[in-house]
C-alpha positions as CSV (number, residue, x, y, z in Angstrom):
1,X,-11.1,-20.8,-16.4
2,X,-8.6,-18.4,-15.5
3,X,-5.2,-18.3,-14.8
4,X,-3.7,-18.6,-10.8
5,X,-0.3,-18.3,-11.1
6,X,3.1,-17.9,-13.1
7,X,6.8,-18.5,-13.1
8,X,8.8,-17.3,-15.5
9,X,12.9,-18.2,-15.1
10,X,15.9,-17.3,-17.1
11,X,13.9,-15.0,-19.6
12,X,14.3,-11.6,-20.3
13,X,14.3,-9.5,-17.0
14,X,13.4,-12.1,-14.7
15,X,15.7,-14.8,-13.3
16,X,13.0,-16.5,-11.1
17,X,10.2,-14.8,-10.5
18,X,6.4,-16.0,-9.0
19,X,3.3,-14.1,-9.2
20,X,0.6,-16.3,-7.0
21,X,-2.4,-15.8,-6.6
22,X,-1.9,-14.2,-10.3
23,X,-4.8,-12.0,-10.0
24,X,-8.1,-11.8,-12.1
25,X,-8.4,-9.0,-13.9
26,X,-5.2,-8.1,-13.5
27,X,-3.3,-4.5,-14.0
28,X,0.5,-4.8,-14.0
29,X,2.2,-1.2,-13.5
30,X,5.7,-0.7,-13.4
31,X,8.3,1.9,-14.5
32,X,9.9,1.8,-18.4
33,X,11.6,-0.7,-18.9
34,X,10.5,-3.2,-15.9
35,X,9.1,-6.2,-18.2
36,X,5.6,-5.3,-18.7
37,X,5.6,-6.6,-22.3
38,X,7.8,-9.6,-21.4
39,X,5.5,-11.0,-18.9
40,X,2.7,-10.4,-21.9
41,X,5.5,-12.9,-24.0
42,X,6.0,-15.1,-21.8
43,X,2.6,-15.8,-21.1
44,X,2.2,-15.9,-25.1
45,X,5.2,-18.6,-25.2
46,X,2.8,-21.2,-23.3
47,X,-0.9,-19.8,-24.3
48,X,-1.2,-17.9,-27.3
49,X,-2.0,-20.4,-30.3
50,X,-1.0,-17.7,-32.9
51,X,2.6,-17.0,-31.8
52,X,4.3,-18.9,-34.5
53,X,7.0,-21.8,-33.9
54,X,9.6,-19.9,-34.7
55,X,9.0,-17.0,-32.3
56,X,9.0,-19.6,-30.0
57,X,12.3,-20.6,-30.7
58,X,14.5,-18.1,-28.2
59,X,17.4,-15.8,-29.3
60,X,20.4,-15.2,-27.5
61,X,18.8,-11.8,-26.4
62,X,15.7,-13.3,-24.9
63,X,18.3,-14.9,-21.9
64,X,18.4,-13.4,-18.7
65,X,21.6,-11.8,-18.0
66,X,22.3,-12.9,-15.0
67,X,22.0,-16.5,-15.5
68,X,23.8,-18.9,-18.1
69,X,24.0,-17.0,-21.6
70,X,22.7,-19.7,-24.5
71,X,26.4,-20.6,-26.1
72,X,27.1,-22.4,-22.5
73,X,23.7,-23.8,-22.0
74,X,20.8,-23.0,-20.4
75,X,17.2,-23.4,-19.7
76,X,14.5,-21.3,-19.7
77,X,10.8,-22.2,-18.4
78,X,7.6,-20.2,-18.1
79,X,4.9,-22.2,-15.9
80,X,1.7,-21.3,-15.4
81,X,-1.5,-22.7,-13.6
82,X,-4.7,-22.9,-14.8
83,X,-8.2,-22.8,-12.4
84,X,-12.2,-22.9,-12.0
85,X,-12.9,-25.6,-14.8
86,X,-14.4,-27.6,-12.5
87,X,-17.8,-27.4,-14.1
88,X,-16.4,-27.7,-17.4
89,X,-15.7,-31.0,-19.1
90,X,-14.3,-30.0,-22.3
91,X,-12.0,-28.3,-20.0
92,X,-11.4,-31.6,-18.2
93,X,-10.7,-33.6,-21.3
94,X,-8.9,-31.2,-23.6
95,X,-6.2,-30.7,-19.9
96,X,-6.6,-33.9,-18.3
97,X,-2.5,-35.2,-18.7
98,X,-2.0,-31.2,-17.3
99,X,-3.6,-31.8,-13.9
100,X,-2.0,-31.3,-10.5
101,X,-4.2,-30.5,-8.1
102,X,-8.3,-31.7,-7.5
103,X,-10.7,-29.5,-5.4
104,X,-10.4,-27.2,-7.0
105,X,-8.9,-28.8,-10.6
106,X,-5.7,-26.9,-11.1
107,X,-3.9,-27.5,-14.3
108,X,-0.3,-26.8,-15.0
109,X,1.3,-26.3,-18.6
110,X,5.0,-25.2,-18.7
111,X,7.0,-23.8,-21.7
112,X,10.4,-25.1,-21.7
113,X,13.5,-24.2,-23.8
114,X,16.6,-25.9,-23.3
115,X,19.5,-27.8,-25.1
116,X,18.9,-30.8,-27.0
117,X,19.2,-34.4,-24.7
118,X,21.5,-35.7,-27.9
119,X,24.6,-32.7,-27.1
120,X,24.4,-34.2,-23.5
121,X,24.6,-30.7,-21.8
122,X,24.9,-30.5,-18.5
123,X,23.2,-27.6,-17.0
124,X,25.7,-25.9,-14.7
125,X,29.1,-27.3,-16.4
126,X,30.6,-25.5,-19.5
127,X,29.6,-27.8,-22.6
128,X,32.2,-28.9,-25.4
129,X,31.4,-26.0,-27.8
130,X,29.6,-23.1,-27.9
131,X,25.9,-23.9,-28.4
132,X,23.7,-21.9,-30.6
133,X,19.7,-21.7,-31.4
134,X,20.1,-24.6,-33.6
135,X,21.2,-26.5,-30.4
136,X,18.3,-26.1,-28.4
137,X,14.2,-27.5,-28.8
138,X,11.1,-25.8,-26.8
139,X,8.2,-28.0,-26.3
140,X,4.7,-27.5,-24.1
141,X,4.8,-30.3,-21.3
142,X,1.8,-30.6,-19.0
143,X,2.4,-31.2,-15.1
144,X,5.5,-32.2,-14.1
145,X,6.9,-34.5,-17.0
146,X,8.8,-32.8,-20.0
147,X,8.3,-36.0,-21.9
148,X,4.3,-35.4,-21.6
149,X,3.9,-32.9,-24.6
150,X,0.8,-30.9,-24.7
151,X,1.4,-28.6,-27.5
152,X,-2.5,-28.1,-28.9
153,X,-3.4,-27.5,-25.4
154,X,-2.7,-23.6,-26.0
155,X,-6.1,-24.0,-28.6
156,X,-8.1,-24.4,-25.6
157,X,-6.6,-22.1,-22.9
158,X,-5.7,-19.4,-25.3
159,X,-4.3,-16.1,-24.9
160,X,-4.9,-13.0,-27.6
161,X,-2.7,-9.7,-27.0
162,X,-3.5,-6.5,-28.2
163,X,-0.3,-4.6,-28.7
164,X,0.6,-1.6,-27.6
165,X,0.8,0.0,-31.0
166,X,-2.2,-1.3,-32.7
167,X,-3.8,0.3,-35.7
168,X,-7.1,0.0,-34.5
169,X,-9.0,2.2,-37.4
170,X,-6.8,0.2,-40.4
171,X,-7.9,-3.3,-38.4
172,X,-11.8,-2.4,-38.3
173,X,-11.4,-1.0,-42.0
174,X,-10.1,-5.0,-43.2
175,X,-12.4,-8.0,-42.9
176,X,-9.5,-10.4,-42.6
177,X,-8.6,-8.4,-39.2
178,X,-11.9,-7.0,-38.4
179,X,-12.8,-8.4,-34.9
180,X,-16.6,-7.4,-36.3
181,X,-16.1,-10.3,-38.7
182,X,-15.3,-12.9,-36.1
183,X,-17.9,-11.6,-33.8
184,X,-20.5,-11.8,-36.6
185,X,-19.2,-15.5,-37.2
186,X,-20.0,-16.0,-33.7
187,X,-23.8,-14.7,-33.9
188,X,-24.7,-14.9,-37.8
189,X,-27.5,-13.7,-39.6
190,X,-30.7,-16.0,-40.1
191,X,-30.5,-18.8,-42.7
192,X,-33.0,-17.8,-44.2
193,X,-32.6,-14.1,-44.7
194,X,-28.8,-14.7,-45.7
195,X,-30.3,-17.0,-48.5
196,X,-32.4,-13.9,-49.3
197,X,-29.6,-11.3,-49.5
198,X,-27.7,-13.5,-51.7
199,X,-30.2,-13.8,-54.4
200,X,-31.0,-10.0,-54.1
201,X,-27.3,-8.9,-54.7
202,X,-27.3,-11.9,-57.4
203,X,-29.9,-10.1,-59.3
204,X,-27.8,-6.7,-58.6
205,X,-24.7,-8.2,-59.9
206,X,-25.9,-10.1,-63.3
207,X,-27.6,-6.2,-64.2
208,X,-24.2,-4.9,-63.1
209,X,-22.6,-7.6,-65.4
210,X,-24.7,-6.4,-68.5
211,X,-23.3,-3.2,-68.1
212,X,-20.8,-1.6,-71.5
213,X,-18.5,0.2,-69.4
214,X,-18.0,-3.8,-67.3
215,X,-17.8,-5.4,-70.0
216,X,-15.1,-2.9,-72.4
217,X,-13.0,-3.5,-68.9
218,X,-13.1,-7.1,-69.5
219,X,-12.4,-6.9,-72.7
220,X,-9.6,-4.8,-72.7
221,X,-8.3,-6.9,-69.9
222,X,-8.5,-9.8,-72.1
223,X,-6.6,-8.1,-75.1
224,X,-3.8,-6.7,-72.6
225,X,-3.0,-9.8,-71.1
226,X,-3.4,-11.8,-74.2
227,X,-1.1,-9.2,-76.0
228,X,1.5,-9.3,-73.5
229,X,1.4,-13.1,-72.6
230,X,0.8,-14.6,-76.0
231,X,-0.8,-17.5,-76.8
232,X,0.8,-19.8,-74.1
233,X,-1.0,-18.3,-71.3
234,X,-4.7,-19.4,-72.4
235,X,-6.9,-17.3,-69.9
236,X,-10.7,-17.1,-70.1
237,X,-11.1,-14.3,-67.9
238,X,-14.6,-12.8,-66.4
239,X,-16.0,-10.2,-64.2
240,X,-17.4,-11.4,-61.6
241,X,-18.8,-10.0,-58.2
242,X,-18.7,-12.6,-54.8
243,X,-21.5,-13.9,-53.2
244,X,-21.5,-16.4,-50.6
245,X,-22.8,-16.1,-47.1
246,X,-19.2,-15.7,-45.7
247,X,-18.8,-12.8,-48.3
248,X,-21.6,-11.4,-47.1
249,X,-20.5,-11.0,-43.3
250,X,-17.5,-9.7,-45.0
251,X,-18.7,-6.6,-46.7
252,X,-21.0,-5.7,-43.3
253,X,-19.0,-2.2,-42.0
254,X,-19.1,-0.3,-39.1
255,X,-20.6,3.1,-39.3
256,X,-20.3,5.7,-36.5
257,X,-23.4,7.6,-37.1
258,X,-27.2,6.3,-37.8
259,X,-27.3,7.1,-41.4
260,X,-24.4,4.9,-42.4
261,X,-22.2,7.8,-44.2
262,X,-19.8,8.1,-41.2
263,X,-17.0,5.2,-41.4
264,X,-14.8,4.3,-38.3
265,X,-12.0,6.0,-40.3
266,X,-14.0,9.5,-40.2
267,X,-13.8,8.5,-35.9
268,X,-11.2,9.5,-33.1
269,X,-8.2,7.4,-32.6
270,X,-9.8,7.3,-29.0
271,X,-13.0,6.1,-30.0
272,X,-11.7,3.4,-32.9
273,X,-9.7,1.7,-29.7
274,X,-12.7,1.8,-27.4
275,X,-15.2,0.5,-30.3
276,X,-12.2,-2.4,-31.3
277,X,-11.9,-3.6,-27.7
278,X,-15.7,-3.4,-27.2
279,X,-16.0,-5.7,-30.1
280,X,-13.2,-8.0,-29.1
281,X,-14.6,-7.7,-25.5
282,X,-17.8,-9.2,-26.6
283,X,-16.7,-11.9,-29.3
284,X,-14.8,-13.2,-26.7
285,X,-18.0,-13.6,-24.2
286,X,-19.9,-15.3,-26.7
287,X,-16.9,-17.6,-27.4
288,X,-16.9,-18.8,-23.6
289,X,-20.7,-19.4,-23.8
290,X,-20.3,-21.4,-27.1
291,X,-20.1,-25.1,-26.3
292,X,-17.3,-26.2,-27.9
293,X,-14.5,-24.8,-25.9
294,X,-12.1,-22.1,-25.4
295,X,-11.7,-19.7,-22.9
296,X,-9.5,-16.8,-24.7
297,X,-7.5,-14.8,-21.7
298,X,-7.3,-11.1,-23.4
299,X,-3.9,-8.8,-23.0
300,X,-4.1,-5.8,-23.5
301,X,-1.2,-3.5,-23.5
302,X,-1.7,0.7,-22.6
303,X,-4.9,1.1,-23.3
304,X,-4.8,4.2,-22.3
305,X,-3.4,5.3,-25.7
306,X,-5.2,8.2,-27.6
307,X,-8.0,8.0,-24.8
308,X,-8.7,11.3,-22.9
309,X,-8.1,10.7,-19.1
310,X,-12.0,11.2,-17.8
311,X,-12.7,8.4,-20.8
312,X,-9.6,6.0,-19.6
313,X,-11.5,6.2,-15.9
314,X,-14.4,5.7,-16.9
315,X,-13.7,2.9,-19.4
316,X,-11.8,1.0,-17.3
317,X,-13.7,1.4,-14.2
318,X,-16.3,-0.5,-15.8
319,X,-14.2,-3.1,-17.2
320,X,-12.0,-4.0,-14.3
321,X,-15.5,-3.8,-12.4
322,X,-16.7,-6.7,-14.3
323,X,-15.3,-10.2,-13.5
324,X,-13.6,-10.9,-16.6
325,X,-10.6,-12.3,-18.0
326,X,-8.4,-9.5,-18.8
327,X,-5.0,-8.7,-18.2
328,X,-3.9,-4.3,-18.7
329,X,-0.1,-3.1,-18.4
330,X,-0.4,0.4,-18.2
331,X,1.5,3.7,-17.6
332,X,-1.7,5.7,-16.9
333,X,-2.1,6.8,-13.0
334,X,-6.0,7.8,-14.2
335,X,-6.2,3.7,-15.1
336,X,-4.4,2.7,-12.1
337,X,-6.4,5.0,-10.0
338,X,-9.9,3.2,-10.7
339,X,-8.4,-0.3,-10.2
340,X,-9.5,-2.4,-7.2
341,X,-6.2,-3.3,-5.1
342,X,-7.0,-7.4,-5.5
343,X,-6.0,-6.6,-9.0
344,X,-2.5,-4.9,-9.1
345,X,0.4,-6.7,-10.2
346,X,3.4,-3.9,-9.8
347,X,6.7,-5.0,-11.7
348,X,10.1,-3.8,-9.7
349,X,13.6,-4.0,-10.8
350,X,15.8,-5.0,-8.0
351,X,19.5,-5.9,-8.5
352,X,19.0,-6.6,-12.1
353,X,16.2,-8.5,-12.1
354,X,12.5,-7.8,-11.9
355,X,10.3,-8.8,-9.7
356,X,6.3,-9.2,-9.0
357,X,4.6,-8.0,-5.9
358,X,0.7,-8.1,-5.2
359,X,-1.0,-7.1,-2.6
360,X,-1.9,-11.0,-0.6
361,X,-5.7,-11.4,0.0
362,X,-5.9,-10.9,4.0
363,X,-3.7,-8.6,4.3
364,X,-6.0,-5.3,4.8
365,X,-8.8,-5.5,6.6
366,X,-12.2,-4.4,4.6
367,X,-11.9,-0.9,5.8
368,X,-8.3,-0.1,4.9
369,X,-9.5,-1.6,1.7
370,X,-12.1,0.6,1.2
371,X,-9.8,3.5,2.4
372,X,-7.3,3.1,0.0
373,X,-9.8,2.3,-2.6
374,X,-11.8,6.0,-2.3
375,X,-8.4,8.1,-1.9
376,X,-6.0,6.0,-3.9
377,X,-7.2,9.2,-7.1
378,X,-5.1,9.8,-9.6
379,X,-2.9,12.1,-7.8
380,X,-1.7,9.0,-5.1
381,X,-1.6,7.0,-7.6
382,X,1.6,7.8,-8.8
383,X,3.2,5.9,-5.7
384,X,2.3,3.2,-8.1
385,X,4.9,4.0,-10.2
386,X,7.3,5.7,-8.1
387,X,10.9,4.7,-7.3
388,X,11.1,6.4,-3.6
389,X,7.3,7.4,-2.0
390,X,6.8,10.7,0.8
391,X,3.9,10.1,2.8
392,X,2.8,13.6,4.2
393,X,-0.1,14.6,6.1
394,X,-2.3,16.9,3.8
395,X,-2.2,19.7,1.4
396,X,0.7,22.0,3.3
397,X,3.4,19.5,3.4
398,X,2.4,18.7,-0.8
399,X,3.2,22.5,-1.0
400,X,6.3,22.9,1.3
401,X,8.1,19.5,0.5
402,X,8.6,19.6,-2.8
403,X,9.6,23.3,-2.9
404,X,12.1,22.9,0.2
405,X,13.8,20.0,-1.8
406,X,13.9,22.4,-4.8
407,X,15.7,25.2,-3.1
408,X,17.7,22.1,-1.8
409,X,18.8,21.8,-5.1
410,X,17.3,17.8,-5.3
411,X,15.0,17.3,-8.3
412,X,12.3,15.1,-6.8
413,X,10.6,14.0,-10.2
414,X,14.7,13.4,-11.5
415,X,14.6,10.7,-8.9
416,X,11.4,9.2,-8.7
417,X,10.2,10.5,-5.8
418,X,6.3,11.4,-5.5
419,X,5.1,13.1,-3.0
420,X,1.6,11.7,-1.7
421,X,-0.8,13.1,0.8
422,X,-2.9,10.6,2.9
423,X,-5.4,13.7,4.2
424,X,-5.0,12.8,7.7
425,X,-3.1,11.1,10.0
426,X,-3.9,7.5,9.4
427,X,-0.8,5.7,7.6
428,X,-1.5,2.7,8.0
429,X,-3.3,1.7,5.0
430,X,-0.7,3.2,3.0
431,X,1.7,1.6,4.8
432,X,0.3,-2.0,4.4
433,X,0.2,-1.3,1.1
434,X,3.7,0.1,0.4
435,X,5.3,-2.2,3.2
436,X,7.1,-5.4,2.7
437,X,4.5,-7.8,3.2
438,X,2.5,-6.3,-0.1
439,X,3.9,-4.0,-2.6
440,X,7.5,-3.5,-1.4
441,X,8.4,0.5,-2.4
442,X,11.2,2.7,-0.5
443,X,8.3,5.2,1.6
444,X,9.2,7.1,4.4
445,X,6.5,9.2,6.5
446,X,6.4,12.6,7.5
447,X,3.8,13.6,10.4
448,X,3.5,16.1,12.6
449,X,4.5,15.7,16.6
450,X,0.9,17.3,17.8
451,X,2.1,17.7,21.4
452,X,-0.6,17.3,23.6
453,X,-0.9,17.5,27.5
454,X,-4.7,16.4,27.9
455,X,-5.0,13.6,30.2
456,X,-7.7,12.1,28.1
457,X,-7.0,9.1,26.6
458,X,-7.8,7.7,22.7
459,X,-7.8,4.3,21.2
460,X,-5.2,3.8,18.7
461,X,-6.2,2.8,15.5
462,X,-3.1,1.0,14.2
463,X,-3.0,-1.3,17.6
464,X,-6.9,-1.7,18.8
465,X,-5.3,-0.1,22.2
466,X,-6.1,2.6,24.6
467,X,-3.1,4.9,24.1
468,X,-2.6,8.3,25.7
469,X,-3.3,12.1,24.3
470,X,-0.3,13.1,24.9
471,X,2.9,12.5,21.8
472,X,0.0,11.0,19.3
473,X,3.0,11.6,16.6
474,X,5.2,9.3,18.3
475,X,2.0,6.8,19.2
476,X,1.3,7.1,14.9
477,X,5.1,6.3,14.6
478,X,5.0,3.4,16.6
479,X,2.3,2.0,15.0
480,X,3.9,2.4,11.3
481,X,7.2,0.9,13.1
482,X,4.8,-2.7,13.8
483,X,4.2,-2.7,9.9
484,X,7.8,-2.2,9.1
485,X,10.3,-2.9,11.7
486,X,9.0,-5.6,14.2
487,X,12.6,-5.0,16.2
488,X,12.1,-1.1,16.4
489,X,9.1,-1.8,17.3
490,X,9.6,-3.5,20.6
491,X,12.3,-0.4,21.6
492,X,9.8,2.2,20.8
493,X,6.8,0.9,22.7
494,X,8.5,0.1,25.9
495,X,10.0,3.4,25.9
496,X,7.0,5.3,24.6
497,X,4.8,4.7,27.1
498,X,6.8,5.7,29.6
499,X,7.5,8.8,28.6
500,X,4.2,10.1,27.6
501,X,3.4,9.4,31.0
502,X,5.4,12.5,32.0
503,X,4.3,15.8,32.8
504,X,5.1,18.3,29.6
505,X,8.2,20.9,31.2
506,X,8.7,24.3,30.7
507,X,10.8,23.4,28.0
508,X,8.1,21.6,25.9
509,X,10.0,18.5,25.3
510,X,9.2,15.0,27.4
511,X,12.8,13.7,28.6
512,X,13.4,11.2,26.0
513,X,11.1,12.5,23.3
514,X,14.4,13.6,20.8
515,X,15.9,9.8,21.1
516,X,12.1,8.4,20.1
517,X,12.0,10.9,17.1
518,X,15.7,9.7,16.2
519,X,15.1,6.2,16.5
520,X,11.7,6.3,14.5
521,X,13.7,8.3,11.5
522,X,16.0,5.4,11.7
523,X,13.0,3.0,10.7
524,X,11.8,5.9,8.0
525,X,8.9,7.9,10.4
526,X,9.8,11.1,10.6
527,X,7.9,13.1,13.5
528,X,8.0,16.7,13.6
529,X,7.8,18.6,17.1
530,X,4.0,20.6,16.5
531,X,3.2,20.9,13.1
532,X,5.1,21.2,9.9
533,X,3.9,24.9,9.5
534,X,5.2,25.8,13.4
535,X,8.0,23.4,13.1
536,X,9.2,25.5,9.8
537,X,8.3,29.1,11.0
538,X,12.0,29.4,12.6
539,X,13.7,28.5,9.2
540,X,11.7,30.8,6.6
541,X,10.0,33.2,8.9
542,X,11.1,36.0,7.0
543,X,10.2,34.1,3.4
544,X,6.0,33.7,5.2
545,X,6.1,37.4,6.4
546,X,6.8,38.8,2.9
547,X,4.5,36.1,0.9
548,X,1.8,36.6,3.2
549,X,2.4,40.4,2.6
550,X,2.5,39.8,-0.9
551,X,-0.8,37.5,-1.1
552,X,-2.6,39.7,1.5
């Protein structure tokens, strides 16, 4: 089973916002702030089976701001859609009143929160008081009726977070926590050599019994108590030690070395985390094979905390590798940087309320895929999480741009802005990728002009066309402008080709060349004239001739 798609409205940062196809495994990046831990809630409100009822029950504070506030009435809803049970009847049974959709089975189970039918609130007109949490009821519903309450549902299609700011070593150190306890309840020890242990630590604990240091504890335990209770509290007390089977699994630690000395506690922070999700990792595997249902969707959020950045790649890479049911929110550029495009959810405020964008499958073709995939390091990453994205050619203009806005006196990191060098000339992954029809971010691109005045001509990439030699800055700009501006588009071709028909003048510049470049930095495309370290010579000649003296 896994999870295709969510609504959330009226909650937290979101008014109304979508994420379909919700993507499996899934990484949701975003800036502070965006909602990356209220999606994780919202998705607990319908799935999770250990968020208690009164967590469920909202708070003024948990209403968008921009809709309703709770003392006028309100509703809030989180919908989601469940998939690929198809081969799965306990699935079948356990959501059969939940089920919209056959071939493929989708199942839909909504949260909804709203006032009580008995006030006779009508959404959208001010009630007769102000309303308060008492006022309002959640309930579960599967499909489309309110009245169809599915509330045990959440057993089966379950959701376990693991928060942020997790004690990981203090977890593994208590059986009641420990997820090696529940993962050796999933895969126990023989009968028979249970059985055996039991009798051998009997044996231990009747000889420990016997012991006169055990039993003066007892004894003065029994005085104490019968000193300082009297008579009316009539206690027979013993010493005791336990010894059933589920004892047993409980006292089975985790040692981080082969002689059993070392306990997890003696371990890195790091390590403890990688070791607890391991074990959590693998309990939950063994769940989904068991035959008697659930199919636990794991959250996890920054996992990246205490883990050294190769370890975070490498980790990760191998998890998001696997097909799995896992959900990440992250911070970490190193996490975001191994994770394959299908699987990014980026969270954006706009206008007060946040919204989802993922990258729709179709959209690149396998190559740019792979393109983006194999340069997309941790350095490029960071357009991930950027506000405002520079696209520049290579290593010079990562140099020169950020130290020309400097001397500008504009703080680039102040502002969000990341500068991120495609190592070439081909934008158009990027683009796809940043552009509206996938992630959505504010990019502009900066590329050199490259005159040319061969007659030769070259097929353009971002248009399967033979173009000519001659302006390929202005041919890359007009094929960024069919990604993002469909009008400027049509302008700049029928002019374009015209023009780099023309014979290069004396003066080096095509009649009609300077309106092209203005009207592609309109649509964010900024074309240079040659290249950015000609183009620049006439503004800091002076600045090169001493620091090439200087490096020279």
């Amino acid at each position: 089973m896994q999870l295709r798609k969510i609504r959330i409205r009226n909650f937290r940062n979101f008014a109304d916002m979508t994420i379909e196809p919700f993507p499996t495994p899934a990484v949701v990046v975003g800036e502070n702030g965006v909602g990356k831990s209220n999606l994780l809630h919202a998705l607990r409100l319908v799935l999770d089976p250990d968020l208690s009822d009164r967590r469920r029950q909202l708070q003024p504070d948990d209403i968008h701001d921009g809709s309703a506030p709770l003392a006028e009435g309100t509703e809030v809803s989180v919908e989601v859609e469940l998939s690929d049970f198809d081969t799965d009847p306990d699935a079948q049974s356990e959501l059969d009143g939940a089920i919209v959709a056959t071939g493929p089975l989708v199942a839909r189970l909504t949260y909804l929160f709203r006032p009580r039918k008995s006030l006779g609130v009508v959404l959208g007109t001010a009630p007769a008081r102000k309303l308060t949490p008492d006022d309002y009821n959640w309930t579960i519903f599967g499909a489309n009726d309110p009245s169809n309450a599915m509330l045990s549902a959440k057993r089966y299609a379950a959701l376990s977070v693991l928060p942020a700011l997790r004690n990981a070593e203090d977890d593994l150190g208590r059986a009641d926590r420990s997820p090696l306890t529940r993962l050796l309840r999933e895969l126990p020890p023989a009968e028979d050599n249970v059985d055996r242990a039991l009798a051998q630590m009997q044996a231990a604990r009747d000889e420990l019994s016997r012991d006169p240091n055990v039993r003066a504890v007892r004894r003065m335990l029994r005085e104490r108590v019968k000193t300082m209770a009297g008579p009316q509290l009539d206690l027979v007390m013993s010493l005791a030690f336990a010894g059933r089977s589920e004892d047993l699994l409980r006292t089975v630690r985790l040692f981080v070395d082969p002689f059993g000395t070392r306990g997890v506690e003696r371990t890195s922070t790091g390590a403890a985390n990688v070791i607890y999700l391991a074990l959590l990792l693998e309990r939950l595997r063994l769940r989904r094979q068991a035959g008697d249902g659930e199919d636990t969707l794991l959250a996890v959020e920054e996992p990246e905390a205490h883990l050294h950045p190769s370890l975070q790649r490498h980790v990760f890479a191998h998890l998001l590798g696997e097909p799995n049911r896992l959900v990440l929110t992250t911070h970490s550029p190193h996490i975001a940087a191994v994770t394959p495009i299908s699987s990014m959810v980026l969270l954006a405020e706009s206008a007060g309320n946040t919204r989802a964008r993922i990258v729709p499958p179709g959209l690149l073709t396998p190559e740019q895929t792979a393109d983006l995939q194999r340069y997309l390091n941790v350095t490029r990453a960071e357009i991930l999480f950027a506000r405002y994205v520079i696209l520049v050619e290579g290593a010079a203009e990562n140099y020169l741009v950020p130290a020309l806005a400097a001397a500008a006196g504009f703080d680039l990191d102040g502002h969000g802005v990341v500068v991120a060098g495609v190592d070439g000339t081909d934008f158009a992954p990027y683009a796809q990728l940043l552009g509206p029809n996938a992630l959505d971010r504010p990019f502009v691109v900066l590329t050199d002009g490259d005159i040319a005045t061969s007659d030769t001509a070259k097929r353009d990439r971002t248009k399967g066309v033979i173009v000519s030699a001659a302006e390929p800055g202005l041919w890359r700009a007009q094929g960024l402008l069919q990604i993002q501006d469909a009008e400027a588009y049509e302008y700049f071709a029928d002019r374009l080709q015209g023009m780099a028909e023309l014979e290069l003048p004396d003066s080096g510049t095509r009649l009609g060349r300077d309106d092209l470049v203005v009207e592609a930095s309109n649509a964010g495309v900024y074309v240079g004239r040659h290249t950015l370290e000609v183009d620049i010579a006439p503004l800091l000649a002076d600045e090169m001739v001493t620091a090439f003296n200087e490096l020279a």
